[in-house]
C-alpha positions in Angstrom: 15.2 11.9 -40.6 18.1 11.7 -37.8 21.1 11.4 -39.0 22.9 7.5 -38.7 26.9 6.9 -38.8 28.4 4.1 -38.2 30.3 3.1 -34.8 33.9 1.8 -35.8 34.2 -0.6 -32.6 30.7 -2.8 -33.4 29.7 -1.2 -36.8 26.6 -0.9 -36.1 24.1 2.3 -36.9 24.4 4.5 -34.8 21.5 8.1 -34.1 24.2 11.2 -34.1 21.3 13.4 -33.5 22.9 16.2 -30.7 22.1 15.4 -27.2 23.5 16.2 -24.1 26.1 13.7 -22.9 28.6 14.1 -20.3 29.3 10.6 -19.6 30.8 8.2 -22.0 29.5 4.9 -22.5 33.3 3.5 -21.1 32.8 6.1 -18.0 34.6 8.9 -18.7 34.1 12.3 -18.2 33.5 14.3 -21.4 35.1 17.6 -22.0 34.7 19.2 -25.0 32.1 16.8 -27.1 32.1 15.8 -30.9 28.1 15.1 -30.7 27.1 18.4 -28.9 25.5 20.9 -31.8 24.2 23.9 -30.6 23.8 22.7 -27.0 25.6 24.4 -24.2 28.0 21.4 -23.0 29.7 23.3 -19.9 26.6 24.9 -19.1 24.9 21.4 -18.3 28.2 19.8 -16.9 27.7 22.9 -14.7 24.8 21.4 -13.2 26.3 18.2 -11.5 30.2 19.9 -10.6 28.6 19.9 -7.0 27.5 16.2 -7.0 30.0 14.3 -4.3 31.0 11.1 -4.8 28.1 10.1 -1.7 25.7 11.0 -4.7 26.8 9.3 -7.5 27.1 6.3 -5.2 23.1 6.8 -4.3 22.7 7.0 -7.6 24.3 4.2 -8.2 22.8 2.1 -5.7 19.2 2.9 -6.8 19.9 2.1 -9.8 21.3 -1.6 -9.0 18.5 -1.8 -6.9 15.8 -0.5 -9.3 17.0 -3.6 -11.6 16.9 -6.1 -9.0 13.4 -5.4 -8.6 12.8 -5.8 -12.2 14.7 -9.1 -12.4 12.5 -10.4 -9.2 9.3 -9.5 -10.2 9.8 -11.1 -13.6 10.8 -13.7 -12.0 7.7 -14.0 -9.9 5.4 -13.7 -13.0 7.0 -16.7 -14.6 5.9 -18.2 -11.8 2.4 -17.3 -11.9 2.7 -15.1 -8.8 1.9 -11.7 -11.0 -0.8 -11.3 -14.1 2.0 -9.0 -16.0 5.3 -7.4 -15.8 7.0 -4.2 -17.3 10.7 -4.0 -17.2 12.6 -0.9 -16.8 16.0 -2.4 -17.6 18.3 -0.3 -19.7 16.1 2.4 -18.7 17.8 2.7 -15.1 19.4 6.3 -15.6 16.8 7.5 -17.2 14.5 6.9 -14.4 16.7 7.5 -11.3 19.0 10.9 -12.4 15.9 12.9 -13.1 14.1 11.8 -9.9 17.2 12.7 -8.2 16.9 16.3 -9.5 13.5 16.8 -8.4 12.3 18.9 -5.6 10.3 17.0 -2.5 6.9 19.2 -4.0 7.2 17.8 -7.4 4.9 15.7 -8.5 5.4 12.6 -11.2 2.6 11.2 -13.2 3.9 7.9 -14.4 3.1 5.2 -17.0 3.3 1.6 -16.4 7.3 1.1 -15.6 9.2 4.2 -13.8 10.4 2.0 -11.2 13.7 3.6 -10.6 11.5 7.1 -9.8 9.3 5.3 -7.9 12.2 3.8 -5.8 13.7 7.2 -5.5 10.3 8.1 -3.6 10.7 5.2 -1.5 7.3 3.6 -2.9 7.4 0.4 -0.9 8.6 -2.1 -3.7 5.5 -4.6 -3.0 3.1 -1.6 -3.2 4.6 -1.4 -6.8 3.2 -4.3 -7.8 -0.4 -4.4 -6.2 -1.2 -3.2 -9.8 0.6 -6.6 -11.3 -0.9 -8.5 -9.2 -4.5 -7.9 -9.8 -5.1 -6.9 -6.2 -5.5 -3.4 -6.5 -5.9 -0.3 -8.8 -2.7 1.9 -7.7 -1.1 0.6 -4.4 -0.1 3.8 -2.6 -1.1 7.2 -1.8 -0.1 9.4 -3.9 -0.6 12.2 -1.9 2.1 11.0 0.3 4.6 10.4 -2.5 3.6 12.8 -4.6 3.7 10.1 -7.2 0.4 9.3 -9.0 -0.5 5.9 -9.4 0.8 3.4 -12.7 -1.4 4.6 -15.2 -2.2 2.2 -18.7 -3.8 3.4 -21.2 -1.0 4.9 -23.0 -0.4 8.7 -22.9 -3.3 9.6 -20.6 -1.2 11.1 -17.7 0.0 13.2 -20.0 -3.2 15.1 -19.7 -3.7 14.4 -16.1 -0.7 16.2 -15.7 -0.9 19.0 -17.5 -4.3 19.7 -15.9 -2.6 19.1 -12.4 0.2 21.5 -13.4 -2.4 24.4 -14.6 -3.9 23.8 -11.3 -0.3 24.3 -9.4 0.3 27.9 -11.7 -3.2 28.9 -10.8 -2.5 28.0 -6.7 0.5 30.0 -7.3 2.8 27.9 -6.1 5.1 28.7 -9.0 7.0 31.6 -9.3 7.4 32.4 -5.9 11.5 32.4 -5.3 10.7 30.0 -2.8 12.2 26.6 -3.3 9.9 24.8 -0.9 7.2 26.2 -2.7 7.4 26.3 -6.1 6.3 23.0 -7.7 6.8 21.3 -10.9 5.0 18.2 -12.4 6.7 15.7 -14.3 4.6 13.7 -17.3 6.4 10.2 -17.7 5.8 8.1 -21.6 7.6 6.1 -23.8 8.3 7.1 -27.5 5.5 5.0 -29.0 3.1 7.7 -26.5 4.0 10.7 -28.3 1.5 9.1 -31.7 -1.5 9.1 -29.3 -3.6 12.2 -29.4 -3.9 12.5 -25.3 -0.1 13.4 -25.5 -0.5 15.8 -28.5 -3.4 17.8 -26.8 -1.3 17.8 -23.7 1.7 19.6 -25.3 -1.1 22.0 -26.9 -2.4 22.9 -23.1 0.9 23.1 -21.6 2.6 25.4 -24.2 -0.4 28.0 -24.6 -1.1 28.0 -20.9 2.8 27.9 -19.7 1.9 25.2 -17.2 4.6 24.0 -15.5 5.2 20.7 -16.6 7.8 18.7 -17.9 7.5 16.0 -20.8 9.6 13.2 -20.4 9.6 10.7 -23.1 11.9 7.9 -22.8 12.4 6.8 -25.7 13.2 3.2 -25.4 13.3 2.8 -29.6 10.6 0.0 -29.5 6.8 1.1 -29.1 6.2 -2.7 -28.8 6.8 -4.3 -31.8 7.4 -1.1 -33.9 10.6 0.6 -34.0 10.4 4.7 -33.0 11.0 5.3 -37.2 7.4 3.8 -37.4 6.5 6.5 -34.9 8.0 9.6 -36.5 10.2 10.8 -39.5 12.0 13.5 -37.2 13.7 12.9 -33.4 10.8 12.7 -31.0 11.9 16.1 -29.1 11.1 18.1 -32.4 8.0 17.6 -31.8 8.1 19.5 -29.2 9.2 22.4 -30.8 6.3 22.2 -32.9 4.1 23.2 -30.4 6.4 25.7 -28.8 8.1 23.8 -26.1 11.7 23.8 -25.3 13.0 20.8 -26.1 16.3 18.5 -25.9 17.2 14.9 -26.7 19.8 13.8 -23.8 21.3 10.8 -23.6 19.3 8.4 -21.4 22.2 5.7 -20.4 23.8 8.7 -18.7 22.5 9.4 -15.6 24.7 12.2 -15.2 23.0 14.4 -18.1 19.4 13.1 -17.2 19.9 14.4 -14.0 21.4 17.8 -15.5 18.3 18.1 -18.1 15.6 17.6 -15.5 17.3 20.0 -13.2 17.3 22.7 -16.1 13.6 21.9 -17.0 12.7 22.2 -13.4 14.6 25.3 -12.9 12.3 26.7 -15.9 9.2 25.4 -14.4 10.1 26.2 -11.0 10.3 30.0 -12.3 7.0 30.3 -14.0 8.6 29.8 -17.6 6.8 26.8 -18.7 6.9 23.7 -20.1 9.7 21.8 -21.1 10.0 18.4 -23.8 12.9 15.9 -23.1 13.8 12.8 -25.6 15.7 10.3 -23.0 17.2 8.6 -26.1 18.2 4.8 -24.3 16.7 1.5 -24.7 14.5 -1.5 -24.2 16.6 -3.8 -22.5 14.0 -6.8 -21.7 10.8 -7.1 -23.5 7.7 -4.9 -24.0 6.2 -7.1 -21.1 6.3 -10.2 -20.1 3.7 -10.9 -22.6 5.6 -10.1 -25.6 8.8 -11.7 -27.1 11.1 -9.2 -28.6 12.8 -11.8 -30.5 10.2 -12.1 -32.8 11.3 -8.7 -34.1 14.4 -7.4 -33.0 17.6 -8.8 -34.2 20.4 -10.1 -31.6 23.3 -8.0 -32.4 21.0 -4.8 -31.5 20.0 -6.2 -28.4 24.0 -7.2 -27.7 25.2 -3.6 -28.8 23.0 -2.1 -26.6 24.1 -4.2 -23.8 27.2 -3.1 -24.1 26.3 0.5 -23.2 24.8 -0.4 -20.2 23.7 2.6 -17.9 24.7 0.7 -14.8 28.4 -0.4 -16.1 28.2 2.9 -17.5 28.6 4.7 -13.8 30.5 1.8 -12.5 33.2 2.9 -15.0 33.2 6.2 -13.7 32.9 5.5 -10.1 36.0 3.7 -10.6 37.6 6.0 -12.7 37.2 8.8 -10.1 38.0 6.6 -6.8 35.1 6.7 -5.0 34.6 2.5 -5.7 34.7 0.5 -2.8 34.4 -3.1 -2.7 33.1 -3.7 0.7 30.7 -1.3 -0.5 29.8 -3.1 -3.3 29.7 -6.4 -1.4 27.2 -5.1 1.0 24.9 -3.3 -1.9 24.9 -6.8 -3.3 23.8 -8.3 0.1 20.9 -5.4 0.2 19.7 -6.2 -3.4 19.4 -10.0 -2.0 17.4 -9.0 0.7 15.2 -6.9 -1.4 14.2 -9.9 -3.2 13.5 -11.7 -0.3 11.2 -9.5 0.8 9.6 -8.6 -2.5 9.2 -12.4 -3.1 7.1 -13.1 0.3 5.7 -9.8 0.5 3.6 -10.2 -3.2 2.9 -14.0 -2.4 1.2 -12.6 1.3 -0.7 -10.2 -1.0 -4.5 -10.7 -1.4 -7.3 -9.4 -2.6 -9.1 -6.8 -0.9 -12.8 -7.5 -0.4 -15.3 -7.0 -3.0 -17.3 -4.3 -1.6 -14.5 -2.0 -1.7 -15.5 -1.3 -5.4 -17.4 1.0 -3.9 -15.2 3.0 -1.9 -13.9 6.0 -4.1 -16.5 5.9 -6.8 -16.8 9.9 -5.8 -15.2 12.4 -3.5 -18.4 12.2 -2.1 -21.6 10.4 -0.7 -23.6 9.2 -3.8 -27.0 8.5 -3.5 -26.8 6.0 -6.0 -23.6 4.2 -5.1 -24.7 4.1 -1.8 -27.9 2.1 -2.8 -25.7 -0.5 -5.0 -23.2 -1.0 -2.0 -26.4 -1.6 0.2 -27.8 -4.2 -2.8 -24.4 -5.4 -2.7 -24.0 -6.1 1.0 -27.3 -7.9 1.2 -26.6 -10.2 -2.0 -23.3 -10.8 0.0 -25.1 -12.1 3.1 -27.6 -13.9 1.2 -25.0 -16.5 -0.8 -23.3 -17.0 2.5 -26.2 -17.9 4.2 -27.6 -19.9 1.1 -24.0 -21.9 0.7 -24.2 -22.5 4.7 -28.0 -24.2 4.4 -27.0 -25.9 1.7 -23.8 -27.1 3.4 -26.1 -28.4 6.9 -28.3 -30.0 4.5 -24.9 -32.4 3.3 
């Protein structure tokens, strides 16, 4: 079982599992850390010493950004203007330092709420919610992004991207010394996706094929309305090691050690050395969706002791801390995430449907003699009604 102290400010349990950290939760650089085990602390701060204070401040903006977007598009489900909502809030850091390490060739196979990667990517933020909306299946291309599209049933693209991955190592384009060639694939889940069997047969694949793939589970601590000690009687990224993987559990409210993790896991990928597991240990802000109600099983001072570790406050601190805070900057980051809202809120009310024969569209790669009969059907039965509804309208 992980191993729980208690944390003298809020006493209140705390996981002292070892994880890479380099940030504390008040924003200050950590130098020689209390929580580190066997991990190789300078080794990882290594890893960001050449990240200027431009790039923590990108950082930092995507990540302000990435939650306005998640405070607007709830908002436009409560108003009926969506079917459903994830939130990725308290989940910023996790999402936007590793999408900050990866390569342009990488390619992400998310679940249902990477946001912050998908901002990264510069996914159009309406196109993000085509899915919510009900209008269409994905909403971009994700051979331009190199970002498949929102996937739900829980765990799948784990297996789509391993397969993609073995398919990368068998094009070769791993290996190579060339970083504009060699290519990674990222696998995106949430703790309560490591109990399904899809993510369990993926980590079998990857590990006995060396595919170069990397698992990243943020683990949120709430598969819906069970808490990750439901889930599993060890830290999630031992289970990794069971089937041979690398694995490390970093801590996901510090973008700063997301972003060195990933770049480690990529530079093993990258190389030909395989897979890699990593535990983003944050937290479930909001709720499940905006169909659930966390209140009905989580207790307040969780939610409140959480709150106070914040991933965003948690660079704010040390953007401060190192000078590179700015308050006109600020100011005009806040006057960007209002105009992000403004377009997100008329650019998913403009949104409609596309038309029904489109069903048809990319049944196959290919022509299909059968499909192209039922879209012939189709089209007829189409013209038909109209012209039945129009007679029956002249005859009014």
């Amino acid at each position: 079982m992980p191993h729980h102290a208690t944390d003298g400010a809020d006493d209140a349990p705390v996981d002292v599992t070892p994880l890479v950290q380099l940030v504390t939760p008040t924003g200050e650089r950590i130098v020689e850390p209390d929580n580190a085990g066997d991990l190789d602390h300078a080794a990882y701060a290594a890893r960001v010493a050449h990240l200027t204070g431009d790039d923590l401040r990108a950082m930092y903006r995507d990540m302000i950004l990435t939650r306005r977007f998640d405070d607007e598009a709830t908002a436009l489900q409560r108003q009926g203007e969506l079917a459903l909502f994830a939130q990725s809030m308290g989940q910023e850091a996790a999402q936007v330092g590793p999408a900050h390490a990866l390569s342009r060739q990488d390619v992400i196979f998310p679940s249902y709420r990477e946001h912050g990667m998908l901002h990264v990517r510069g996914i159009d933020p309406v196109d993000r919610l085509r899915l919510y909306r009900g209008v269409d299946h994905g909403g971009w291309d994700p051979a331009e992004f190199n970002v498949n599209v929102y996937t739900l049933v829980i765990g799948s693209q784990a297996l789509h991207a391993t397969g993609y991955a073995m398919g990368v190592q068998r094009d070769g384009a791993v290996g190579t010394g060339d970083p504009a060639r060699d290519t990674a694939v990222v696998a995106c889940f949430g703790d309560g996706a490591t109990s399904q069997g899809d993510v369990n047969e993926a980590l079998v694949f990857a590990a006995v094929n060396d595919a170069p793939v990397v698992f990243w589970c943020q683990n949120n601590q709430w598969a819906i309305s069970e808490p990750t000690t439901r889930q599993s009687r060890v830290p999630l990224y031992r289970r990794g090691e069971g089937f041979g993987v690398p694995s490390v559990r970093v801590d996901g409210n510090d973008v700063l050690a997301c972003y060195a993790v990933m770049a480690e896991a990529l530079e093993r990928a990258h190389a030909g050395h395989g897979p890699t597991f990593v535990e983003a240990y944050t937290y479930r802000m909001g709720a499940h969706t905006t169909s659930d109600d966390p209140t009905r099983y989580r207790e307040r001072a969780e939610e409140e002791y959480w709150r106070r570790r914040d991933p965003i406050d948690r660079l704010a601190a040390l953007l401060r801390a190192e000078g590179h805070w700015d308050d006109d900057w600020s100011a005009a980051l806040d006057a960007e995430a209002d105009a992000l809202g403004e377009t997100l809120r008329a650019g998913v009310r403009a949104l409609d449907g596309p038309p029904a024969a489109t069903m048809f569209d990319h049944v196959y790669a290919t022509e299909h003699a059968q499909v192209t009969a039922e879209r012939e059907w189709f089209a007829r039965y189409e013209s038909e009604t109209a012209q039945a509804a129009g007679a029956e309208e002249v005859a009014r």
